[in-house]
N, C-alpha and C positions, 0 to 999 in steps of 0.2 A: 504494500500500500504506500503508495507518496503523498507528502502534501498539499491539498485543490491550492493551498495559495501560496506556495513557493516551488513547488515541487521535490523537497527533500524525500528521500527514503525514512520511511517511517516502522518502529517495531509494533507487532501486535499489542493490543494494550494499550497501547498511548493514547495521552489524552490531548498533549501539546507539543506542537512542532518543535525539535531540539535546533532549527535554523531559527525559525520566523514568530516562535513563541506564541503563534495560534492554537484556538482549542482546536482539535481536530478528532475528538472522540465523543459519544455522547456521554460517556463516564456507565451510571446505573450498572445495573446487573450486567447488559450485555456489550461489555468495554471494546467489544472488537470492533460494533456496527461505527463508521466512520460518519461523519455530518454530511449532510449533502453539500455538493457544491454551491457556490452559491451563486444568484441571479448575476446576470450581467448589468454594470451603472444602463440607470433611466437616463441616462446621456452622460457624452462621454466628457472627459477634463480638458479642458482647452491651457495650454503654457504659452504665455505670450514672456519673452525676453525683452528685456531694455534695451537689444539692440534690434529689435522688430521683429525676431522669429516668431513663429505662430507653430506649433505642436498641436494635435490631436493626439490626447491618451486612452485608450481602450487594451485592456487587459494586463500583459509585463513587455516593458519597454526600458531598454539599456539608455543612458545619456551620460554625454560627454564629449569632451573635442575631438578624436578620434577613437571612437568607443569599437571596441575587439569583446566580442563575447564568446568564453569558453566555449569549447566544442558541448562538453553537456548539456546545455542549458540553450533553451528555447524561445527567442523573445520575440512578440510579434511586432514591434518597430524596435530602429536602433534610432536615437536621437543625436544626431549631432549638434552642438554648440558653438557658436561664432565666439571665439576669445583667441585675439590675438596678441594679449597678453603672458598664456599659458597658465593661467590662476587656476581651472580649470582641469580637473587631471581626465585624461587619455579616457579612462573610463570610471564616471566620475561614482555614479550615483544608477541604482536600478529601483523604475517608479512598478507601482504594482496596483491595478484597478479590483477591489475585492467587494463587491454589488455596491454600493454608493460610497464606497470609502475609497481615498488613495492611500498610501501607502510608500514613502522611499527610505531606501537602504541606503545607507552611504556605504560604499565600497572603498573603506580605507583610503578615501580619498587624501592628498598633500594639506588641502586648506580645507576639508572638512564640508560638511553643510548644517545650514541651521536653516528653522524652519523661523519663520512670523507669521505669526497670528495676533489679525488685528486685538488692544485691549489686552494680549498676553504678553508673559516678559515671553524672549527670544527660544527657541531652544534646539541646541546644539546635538546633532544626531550621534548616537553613539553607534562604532562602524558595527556594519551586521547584525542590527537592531530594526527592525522599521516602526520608522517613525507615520502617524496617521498625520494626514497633511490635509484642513479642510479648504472651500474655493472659499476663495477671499484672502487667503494669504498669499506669502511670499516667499518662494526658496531663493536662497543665498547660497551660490558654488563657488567658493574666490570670492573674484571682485564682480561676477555677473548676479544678476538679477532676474529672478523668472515668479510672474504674476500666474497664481491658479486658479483659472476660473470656473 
């Protein structure tokens, strides 16, 4: 059994992803029956950049200035990002659409990401953790700037 929302290998039993820290069991009596997948977003997450990129996110999408993703792993857009800076690492950050929620991972990024959320303080993703991202904020890669709407 794998993960519906990272796709880790998962042991019998389990109740939460040992990647992505979702429940993925229904616990009760019968610990093995897995949750169902779940619906796909009622529309998808639009990433507008501060230097005028437009993204559509629907489902697991790699970003990053030249973003390489493992031969294992399956993403169905890879995002590239305009930084001619280099702030911005290779392959920065993996977004992840899980029924109305997003969801990104910093992938041990150089300068990290941090999420904003309007009325919250800041908050700095820790790597290989996903962070829930709602629209209306603000991801910070480096020195770029990406609006989620």
């Amino acid at each position: 059994m794998n993960c519906f929302y990272c796709g880790a290998a998962l042991t019998s039993g389990t109740f939460f992803c040992p990647e992505c820290g979702r429940r993925v069991s229904t616990g009760g009596p019968d610990t093995d029956r897995a949750l169902e997948p779940p619906a796909p977003a009622s529309r998808p997450f639009a990433l507008v950049s501060t230097t005028g990129q437009r993204f559509e996110v629907t489902g697991r999408s790699l970003l990053g200035r030249n973003p390489k993703p493992a031969p294992e792993i399956v993403y169905d857009a890879i995002l590239v990002v305009a930084d001619p800076g280099k702030t911005v690492s290779k392959s920065h950050a993996e977004l992840l659409v899980v029924a109305d929620e997003l969801l990104v991972v910093d992938l041990r990024s150089g300068n990290g990401t941090v999420v904003r959320t309007p009325g919250e303080a800041p908050v700095r993703c820790e790597p290989g953790m996903p962070q829930p991202v709602s629209r209306g904020s603000r991801l910070l890669l480096g020195r770029q700037a990406i609006d989620v709407e």
